[in-house]
C-alpha positions in Angstrom: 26.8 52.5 11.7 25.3 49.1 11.5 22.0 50.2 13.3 21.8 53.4 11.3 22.1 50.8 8.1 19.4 48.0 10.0 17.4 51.0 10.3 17.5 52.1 6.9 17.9 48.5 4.9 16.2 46.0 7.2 17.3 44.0 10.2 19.1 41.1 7.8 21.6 44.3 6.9 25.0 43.8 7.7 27.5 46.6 8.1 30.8 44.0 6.6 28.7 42.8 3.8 27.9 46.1 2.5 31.7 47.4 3.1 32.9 44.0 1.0 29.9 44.0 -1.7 29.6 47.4 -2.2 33.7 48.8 -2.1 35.8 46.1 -0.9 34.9 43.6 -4.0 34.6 46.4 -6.6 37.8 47.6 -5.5 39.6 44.5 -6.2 41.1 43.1 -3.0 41.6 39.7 -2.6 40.1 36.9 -0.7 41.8 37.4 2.7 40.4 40.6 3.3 36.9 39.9 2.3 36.0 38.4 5.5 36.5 39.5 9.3 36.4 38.1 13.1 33.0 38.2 14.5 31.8 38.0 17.8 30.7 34.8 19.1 33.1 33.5 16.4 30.1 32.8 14.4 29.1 34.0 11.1 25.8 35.8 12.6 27.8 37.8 15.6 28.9 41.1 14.5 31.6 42.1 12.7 34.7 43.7 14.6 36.0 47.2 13.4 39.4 47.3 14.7 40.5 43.4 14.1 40.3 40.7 12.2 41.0 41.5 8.8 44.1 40.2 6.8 45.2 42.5 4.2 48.0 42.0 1.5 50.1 44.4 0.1 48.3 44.2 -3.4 45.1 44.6 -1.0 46.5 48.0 0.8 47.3 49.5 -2.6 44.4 49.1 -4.2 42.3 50.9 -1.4 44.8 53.9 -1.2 44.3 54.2 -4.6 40.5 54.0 -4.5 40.7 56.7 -2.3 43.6 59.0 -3.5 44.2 57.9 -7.0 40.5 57.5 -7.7 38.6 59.6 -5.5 36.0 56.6 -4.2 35.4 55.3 -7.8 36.0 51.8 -9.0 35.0 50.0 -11.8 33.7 53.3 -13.1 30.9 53.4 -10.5 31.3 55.7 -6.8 31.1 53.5 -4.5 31.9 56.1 -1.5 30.8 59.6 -1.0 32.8 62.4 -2.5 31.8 64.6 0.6 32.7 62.1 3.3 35.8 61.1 1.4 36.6 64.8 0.9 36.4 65.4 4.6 38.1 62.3 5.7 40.7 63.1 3.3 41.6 66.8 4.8 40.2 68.3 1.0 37.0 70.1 2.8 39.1 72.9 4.5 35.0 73.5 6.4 35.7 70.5 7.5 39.0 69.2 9.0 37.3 66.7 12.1 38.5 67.5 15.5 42.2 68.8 16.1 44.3 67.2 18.8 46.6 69.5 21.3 50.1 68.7 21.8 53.3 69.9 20.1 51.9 68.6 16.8 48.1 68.4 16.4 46.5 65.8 14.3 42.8 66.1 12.9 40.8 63.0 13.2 37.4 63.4 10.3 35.7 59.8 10.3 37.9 57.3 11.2 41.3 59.0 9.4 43.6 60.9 11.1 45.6 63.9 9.1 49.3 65.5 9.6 49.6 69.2 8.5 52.5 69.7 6.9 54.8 72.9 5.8 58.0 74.7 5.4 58.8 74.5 8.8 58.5 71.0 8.2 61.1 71.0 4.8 61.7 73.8 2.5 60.6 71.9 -0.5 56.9 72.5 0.8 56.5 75.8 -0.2 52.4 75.4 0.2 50.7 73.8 3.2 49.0 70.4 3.4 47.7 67.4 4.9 48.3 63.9 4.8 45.3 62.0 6.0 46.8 58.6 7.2 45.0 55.3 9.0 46.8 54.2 11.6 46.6 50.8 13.8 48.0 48.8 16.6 51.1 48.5 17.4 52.6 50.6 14.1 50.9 50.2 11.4 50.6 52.8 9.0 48.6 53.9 5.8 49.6 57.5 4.6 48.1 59.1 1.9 49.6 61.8 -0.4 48.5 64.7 -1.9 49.9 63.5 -5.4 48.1 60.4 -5.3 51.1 58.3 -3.8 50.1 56.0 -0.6 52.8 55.1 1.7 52.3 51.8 4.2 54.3 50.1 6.9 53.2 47.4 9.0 54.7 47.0 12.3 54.2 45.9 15.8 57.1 47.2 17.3 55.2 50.6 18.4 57.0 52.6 15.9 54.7 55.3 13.9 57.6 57.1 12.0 56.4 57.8 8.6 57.1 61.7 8.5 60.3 61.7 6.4 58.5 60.0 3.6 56.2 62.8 3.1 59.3 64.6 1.6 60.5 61.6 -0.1 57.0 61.3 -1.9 56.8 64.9 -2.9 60.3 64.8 -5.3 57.6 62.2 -7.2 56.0 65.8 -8.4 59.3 66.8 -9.4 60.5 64.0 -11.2 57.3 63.0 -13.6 56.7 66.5 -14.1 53.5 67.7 -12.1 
């Protein structure tokens, strides 16, 4: 992505300066996770992708509601893509990313990964759907619910076991009424 936007905006472009002018700052987050490890631990290596960012718990909810809540739009401006955030989101059904095997697969549709959920899963979900979640080392989670509600735990004890909120997130329908 950061030659794609060298190639487009000059060699001076830099992929975590766009991310933190252009949605991180707009957004709202705080200090901590406006900066990032680089390589070289210098402020000219490049930025890392998986590591190096702190975020708060302020910081987490305001991004799950920038995507959920607010569909890529802060301050009143769209600062990401309604079709990439569609598809990374599970809400472009032409578009669900590549499906993992095993006894439950996951879609994975640029950089989020996606549960499917149903009635087989608890009676209360009489329609299918997905919950696109970000998911890091050691057992961190981000899930992000179809009613706008975002879910987050951050571990390092391995564990990923978020599935029994997805029910406790859809009474939130139920009990403000749609």
């Amino acid at each position: 992505m950061d030659d794609v936007l060298k190639e487009r905006e000059g060699a001076g472009s830099d992929i975590f300066a766009m991310l933190r002018d252009e949605v991180l700052e707009p957004a709202g987050v705080g200090p901590d996770s406006l900066t990032t490890l680089r390589t070289d631990n210098a402020p000219t290596g490049e930025p890392f992708g998986g590591y190096g960012m702190f975020w708060t718990q302020d910081d987490i909810a305001k991004v799950a509601k920038l995507l959920v809540a607010d569909d890529g739009v802060a301050g009143g401006t769209q600062v990401l893509h309604p079709g990439l955030l569609d598809a990374s989101l599970q809400r472009d059904a032409a578009d669900r990313g590549i499906t993992t095997g095993g006894p439950t697969p996951f879609h994975y549709n640029n950089g989020f990964w996606a549960r499917d959920f149903s009635s087989a899963d608890n009676a209360a979900f009489t329609s299918p759907f997905s919950v696109p979640f970000m998911s890091g080392f050691g057992g961190i989670t981000v899930a992000l619910m179809p009613n706008g509600s975002g879910y987050y735990v951050f571990s390092d004890n391995d564990e990923f076991a978020w599935r029994d909120v997805v029910a406790e997130s859809n009474k939130l329908d139920s009990m403000t009424g749609g």
